[in-house]
C-alpha positions as CSV (number, residue, x, y, z in Angstrom):
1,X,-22.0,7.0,12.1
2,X,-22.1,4.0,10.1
3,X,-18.5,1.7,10.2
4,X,-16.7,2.4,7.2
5,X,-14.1,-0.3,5.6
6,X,-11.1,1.9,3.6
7,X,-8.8,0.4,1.4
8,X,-5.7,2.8,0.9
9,X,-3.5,2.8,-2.0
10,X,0.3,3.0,-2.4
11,X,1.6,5.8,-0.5
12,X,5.7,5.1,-1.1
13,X,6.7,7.4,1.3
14,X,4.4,10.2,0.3
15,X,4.0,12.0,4.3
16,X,2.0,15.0,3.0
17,X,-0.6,13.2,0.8
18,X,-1.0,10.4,3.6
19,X,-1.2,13.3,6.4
20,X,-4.2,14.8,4.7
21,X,-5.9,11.9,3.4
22,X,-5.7,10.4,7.3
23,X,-7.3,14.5,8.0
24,X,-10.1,14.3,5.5
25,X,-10.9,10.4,6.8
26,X,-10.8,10.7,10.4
27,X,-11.3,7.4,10.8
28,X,-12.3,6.1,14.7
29,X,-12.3,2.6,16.6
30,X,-15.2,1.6,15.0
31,X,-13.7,1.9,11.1
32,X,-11.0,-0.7,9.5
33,X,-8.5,0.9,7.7
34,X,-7.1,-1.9,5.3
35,X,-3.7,-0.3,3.8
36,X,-2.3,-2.4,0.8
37,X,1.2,-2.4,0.7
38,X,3.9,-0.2,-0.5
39,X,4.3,2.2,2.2
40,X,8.3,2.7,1.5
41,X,10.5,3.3,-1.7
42,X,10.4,6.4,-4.1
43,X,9.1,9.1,-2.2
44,X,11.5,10.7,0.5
45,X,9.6,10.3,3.6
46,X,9.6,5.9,4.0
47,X,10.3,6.3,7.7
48,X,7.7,9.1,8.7
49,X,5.1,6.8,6.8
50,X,5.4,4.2,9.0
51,X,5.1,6.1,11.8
52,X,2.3,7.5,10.9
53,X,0.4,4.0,10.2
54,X,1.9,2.9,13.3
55,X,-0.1,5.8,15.4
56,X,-3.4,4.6,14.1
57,X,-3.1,1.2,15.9
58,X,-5.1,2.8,18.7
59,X,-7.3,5.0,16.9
60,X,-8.9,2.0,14.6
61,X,-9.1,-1.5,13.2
62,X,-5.7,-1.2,11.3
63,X,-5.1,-4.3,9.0
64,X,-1.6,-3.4,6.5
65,X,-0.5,-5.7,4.0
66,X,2.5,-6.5,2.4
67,X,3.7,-4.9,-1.0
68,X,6.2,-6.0,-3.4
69,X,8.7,-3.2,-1.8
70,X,8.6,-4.3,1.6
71,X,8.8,-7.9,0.6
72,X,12.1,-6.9,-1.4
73,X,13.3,-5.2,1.8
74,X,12.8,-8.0,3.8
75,X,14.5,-10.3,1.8
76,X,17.7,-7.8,1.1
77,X,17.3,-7.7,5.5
78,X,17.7,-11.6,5.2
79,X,20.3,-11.7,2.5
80,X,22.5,-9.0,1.3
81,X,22.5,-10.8,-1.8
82,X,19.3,-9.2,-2.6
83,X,20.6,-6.2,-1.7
84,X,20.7,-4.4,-5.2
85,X,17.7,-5.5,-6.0
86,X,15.5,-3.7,-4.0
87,X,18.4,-0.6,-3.8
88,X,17.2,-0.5,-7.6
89,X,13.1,-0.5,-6.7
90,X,13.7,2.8,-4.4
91,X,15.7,1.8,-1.4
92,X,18.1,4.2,-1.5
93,X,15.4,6.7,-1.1
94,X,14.0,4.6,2.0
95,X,17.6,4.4,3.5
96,X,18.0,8.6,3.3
97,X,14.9,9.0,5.6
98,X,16.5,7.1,8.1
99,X,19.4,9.4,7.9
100,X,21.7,7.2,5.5
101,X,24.0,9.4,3.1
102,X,26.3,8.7,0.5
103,X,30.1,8.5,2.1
104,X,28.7,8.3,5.5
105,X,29.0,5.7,8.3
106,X,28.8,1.9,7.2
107,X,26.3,-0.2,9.1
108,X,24.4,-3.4,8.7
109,X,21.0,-2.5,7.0
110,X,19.0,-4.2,9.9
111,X,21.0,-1.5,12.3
112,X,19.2,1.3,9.7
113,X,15.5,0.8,11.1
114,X,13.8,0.8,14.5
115,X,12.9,-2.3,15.4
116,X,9.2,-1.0,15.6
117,X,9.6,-0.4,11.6
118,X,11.1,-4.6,11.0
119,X,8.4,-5.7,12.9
120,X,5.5,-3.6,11.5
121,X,7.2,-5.0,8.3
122,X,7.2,-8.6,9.5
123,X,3.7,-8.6,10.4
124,X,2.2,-7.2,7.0
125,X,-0.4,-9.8,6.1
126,X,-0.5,-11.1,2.6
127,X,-4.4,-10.3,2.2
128,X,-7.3,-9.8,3.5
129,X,-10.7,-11.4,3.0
130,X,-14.2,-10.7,3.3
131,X,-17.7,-11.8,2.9
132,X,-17.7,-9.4,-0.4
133,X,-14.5,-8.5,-0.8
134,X,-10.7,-9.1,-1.6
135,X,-8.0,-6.7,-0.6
136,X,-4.5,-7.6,-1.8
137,X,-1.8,-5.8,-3.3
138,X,-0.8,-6.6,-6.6
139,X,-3.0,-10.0,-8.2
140,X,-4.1,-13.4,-7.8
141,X,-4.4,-16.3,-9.9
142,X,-8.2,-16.2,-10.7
143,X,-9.0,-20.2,-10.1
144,X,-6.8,-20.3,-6.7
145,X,-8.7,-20.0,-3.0
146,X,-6.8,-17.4,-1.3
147,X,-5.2,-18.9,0.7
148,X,-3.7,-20.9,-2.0
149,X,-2.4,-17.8,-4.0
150,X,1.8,-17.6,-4.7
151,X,3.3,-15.1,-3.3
152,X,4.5,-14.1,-6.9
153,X,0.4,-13.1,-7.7
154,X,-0.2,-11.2,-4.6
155,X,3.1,-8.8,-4.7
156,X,4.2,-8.3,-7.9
157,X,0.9,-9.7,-11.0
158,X,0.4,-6.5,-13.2
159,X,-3.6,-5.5,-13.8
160,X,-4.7,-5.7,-17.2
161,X,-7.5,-4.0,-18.0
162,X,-8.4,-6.3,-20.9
163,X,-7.4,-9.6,-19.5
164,X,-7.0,-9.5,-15.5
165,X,-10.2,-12.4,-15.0
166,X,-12.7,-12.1,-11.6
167,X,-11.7,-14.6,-8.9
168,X,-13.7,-17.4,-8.8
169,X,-15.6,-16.3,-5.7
170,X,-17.3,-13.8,-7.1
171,X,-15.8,-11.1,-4.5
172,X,-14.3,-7.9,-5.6
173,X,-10.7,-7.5,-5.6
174,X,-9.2,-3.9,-4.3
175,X,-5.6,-3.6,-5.4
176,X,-2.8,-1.3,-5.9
177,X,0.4,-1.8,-7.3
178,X,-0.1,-0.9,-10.8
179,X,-0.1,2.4,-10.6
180,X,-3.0,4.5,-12.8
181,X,-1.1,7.0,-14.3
182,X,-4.1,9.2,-15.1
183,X,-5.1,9.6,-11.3
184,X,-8.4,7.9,-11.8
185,X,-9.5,4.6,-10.3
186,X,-9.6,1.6,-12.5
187,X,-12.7,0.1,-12.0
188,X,-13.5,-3.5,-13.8
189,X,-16.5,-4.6,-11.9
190,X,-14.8,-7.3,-10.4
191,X,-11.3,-5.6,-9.9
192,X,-10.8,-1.9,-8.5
193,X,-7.4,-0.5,-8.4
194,X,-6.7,2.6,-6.3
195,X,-2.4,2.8,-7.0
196,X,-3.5,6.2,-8.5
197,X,0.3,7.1,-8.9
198,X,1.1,9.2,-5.7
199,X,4.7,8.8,-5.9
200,X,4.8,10.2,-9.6
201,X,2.6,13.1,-9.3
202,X,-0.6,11.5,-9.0
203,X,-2.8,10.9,-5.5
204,X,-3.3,9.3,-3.1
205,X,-6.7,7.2,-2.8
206,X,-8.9,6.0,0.0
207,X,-11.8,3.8,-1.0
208,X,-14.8,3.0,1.3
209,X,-16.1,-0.2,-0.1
210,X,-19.2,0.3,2.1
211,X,-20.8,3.4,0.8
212,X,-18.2,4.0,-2.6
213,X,-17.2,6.7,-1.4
214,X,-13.6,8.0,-1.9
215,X,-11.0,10.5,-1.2
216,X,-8.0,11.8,-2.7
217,X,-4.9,13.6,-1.8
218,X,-1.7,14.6,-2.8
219,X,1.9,15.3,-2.1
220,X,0.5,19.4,-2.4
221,X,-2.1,18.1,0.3
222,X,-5.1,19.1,-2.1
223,X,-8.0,16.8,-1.4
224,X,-10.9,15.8,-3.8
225,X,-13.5,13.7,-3.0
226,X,-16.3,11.9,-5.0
227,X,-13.9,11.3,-7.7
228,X,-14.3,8.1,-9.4
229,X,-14.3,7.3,-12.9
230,X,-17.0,4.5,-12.9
């Protein structure tokens, strides 16, 4: 079989959806699995998601990269002061799968999460880069190398289908964060976003940006396959 490179879209803590999609891929050592960002927040299940990217490290080329969320997270783990603010994006969701609950025991947030989960969290990359492709999580600023791009772009620039430009590279970018709330890929040529609005009712998308091909799942664990817009 032919390596496959699959970009995944935000799961925000969607275990069902992500348990069948990871079913219907099977992916093996030979296949890079290139999840991009949001894994926590929203849904109830934050903690089990990580876990269950975590158990792919041995079972293929796993590169995850940093969303908005877990960027909030690790700046309300470095000052409380920023504690509210990511509270207020879906943390108190996150906190209940780790067995948090209103009125129970205090303890410092870092004492919440294994340290397995901080430094999975710590080690997200900002993007990745290929010979044809970009894979980030939110945007970038169209005349800016990569490595060049604020951090403000990469977790948190909103696609516009009308004005979002191509990079000046002339790769494709593969994105999430703004989540399509008709389930169906956005596709601009030189910008594909697969945040297909799991969380919300939505799916869950896989993209192959080898062959095109792509999956979908959701929180029911229906799959559908072949399902692109463009």
């Amino acid at each position: 079989m032919a390596y496959r490179t699959i970009a995944i879209g935000d799961i925000h803590g969607c275990l069902s959806a992500l348990d069948a999609l990871l079913d219907a891929l099977q992916p093996d050592r030979e296949d890079t699995l290139i999840f991009l960002g949001d894994y926590i927040d929203r849904g109830p299940y934050s903690r089990g998601v990580l876990d269950r990217i975590l158990s792919l490290r041995d079972s293929c080329q796993l590169i995850p990269l940093l969303g908005n969320h877990e960027e909030s997270l690790l700046d309300a783990l470095r000052d409380s002061g920023n504690l509210r603010k990511w509270l207020a994006l879906g943390g108190t969701d996150t906190l209940r799968s780790y067995g948090w609950a209103a009125g129970g025991p205090r303890r410092a947030l870092t004492d919440w999460f294994p340290k397995r989960h901080l430094q999975f969290l710590s080690d997200c990359r900002p993007y990745h880069e290929t010979l044809t492709h970009l894979f980030l999580h939110a945007g970038y600023v169209p005349e800016l190398p990569m490595a060049d791009q604020p951090a403000l772009a990469l977790r948190w620039r909103v696609t516009q289908a009308d004005t979002t430009l191509p990079h000046y590279s002339g790769k494709v970018a593969i994105v999430g964060h703004t989540p399509q709330r008709s389930g169906a890929i956005l596709d601009l040529g030189h910008l594909v976003c697969i945040d297909t609005n799991c969380v919300r009712g939505g799916w869950l998308t896989a993209l192959d940006t080898v062959s095109g091909h792509v999956w979908q799942t959701n929180n029911s664990g229906m799959l559908r396959t072949d399902c692109r817009s463009f």
